[in-house]
N, C-alpha and C positions, 0 to 999 in steps of 0.2 A: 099813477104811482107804480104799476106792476111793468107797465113800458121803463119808467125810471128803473128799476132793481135787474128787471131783463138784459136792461143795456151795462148795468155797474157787475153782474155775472158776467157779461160775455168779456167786457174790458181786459177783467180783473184774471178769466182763462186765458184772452190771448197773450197779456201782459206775461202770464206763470209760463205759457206753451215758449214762447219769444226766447226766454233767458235759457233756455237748453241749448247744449251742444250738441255738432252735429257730429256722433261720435261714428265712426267708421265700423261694420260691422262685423270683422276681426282685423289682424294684423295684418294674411296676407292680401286681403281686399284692398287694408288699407294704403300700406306701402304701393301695391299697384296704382292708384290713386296718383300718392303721391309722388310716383313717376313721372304719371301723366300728365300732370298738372304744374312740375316743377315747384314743389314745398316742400318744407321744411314738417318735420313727423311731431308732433307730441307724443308719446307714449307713456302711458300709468298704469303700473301695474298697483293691483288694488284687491281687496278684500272688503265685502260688505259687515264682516263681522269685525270689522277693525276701526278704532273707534278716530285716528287721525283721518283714515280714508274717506270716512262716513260727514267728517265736518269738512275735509277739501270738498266734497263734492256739494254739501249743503248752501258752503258759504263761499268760496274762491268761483268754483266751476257753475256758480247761478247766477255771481256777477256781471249786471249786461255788459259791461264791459270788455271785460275776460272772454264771455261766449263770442262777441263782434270781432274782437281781434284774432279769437282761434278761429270762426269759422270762416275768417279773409283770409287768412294768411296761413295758414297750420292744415295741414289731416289729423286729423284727433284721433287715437286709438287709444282702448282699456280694455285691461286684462284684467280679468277677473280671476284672483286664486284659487279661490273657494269653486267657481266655476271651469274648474279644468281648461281656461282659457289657453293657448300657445303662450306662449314667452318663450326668444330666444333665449338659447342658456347664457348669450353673453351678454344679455342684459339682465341676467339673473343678480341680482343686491340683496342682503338680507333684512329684513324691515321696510314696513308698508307706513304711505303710501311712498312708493319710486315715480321718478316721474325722470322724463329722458325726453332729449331735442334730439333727433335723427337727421341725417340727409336722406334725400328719400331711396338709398339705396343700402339703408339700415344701418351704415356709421354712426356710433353716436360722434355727437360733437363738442359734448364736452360728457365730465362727470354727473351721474344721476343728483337730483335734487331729492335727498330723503326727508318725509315728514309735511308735514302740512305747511303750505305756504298761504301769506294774509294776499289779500288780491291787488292791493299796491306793491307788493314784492313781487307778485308773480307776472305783473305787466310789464314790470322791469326787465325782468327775467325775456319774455316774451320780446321784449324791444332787442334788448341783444342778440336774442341769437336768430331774431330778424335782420339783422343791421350785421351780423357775420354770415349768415347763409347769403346774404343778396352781395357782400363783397366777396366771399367762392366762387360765385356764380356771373360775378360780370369783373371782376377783378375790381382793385383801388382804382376809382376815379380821380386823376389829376385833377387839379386850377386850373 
């Protein structure tokens, strides 16, 4: 039985450690990165004491899903307000949480997404400006 509970604890941490993002450890680390790597940028700027912020990250950015497809295809960066993080001023929005698709040379690519997004909205989200950064990047494929 204590072999049983040992193995349903370790599951149930790997399962919790798994659904995290692999959040880049500032912006310009990250953008570097995403140089490097040729990706497309997620950036959120965010506040722990804000209560949209506090359920994207709970509920959208825990979904395994969400995490797999940002941590293939995206550099993930989050600013934190309250943490005196950087934010460019020109990606300054008023109202958390912001959330922006970069090319990795800090353009955004389209308008910031204000406010919490459910995580079938934000996959969509994610497909698109997949399926825009890869037709910049290699131009329209003919028939």
């Amino acid at each position: 039985m204590r072999k049983f509970l040992i193995y349903i604890v370790l599951a149930f941490a790997t399962t919790a450690m798994a659904a995290n993002i692999s959040w880049a450890k500032d912006y310009e680390s990250g953008m570097k990165l995403a140089k490097a790597q040729n990706k497309p940028v997620l950036f959120v700027v965010s506040r722990d004491t804000c209560k949209y912020c506090v359920i994207l990250k709970d509920t959208t950015f825990k979904d395994k899903t969400v995490v797999k497809a940002l941590d293939r295809d995206y550099v993930s960066i989050i600013a934190q307000v309250d943490e005196h993080d950087y934010i460019p001023k020109e990606l300054y929005a008023p109202g958390l949480p912001t959330i922006w698709f970069l090319l990795p040379d800090g353009t955004p690519m389209f308008q910031p997404i204000m406010g919490m997004v459910k995580s079938k909205d934000f996959l969509e989200a994610l497909a698109t400006v997949k399926t825009e950064f890869d037709t910049l990047n290699k131009g329209v494929k003919t028939k």
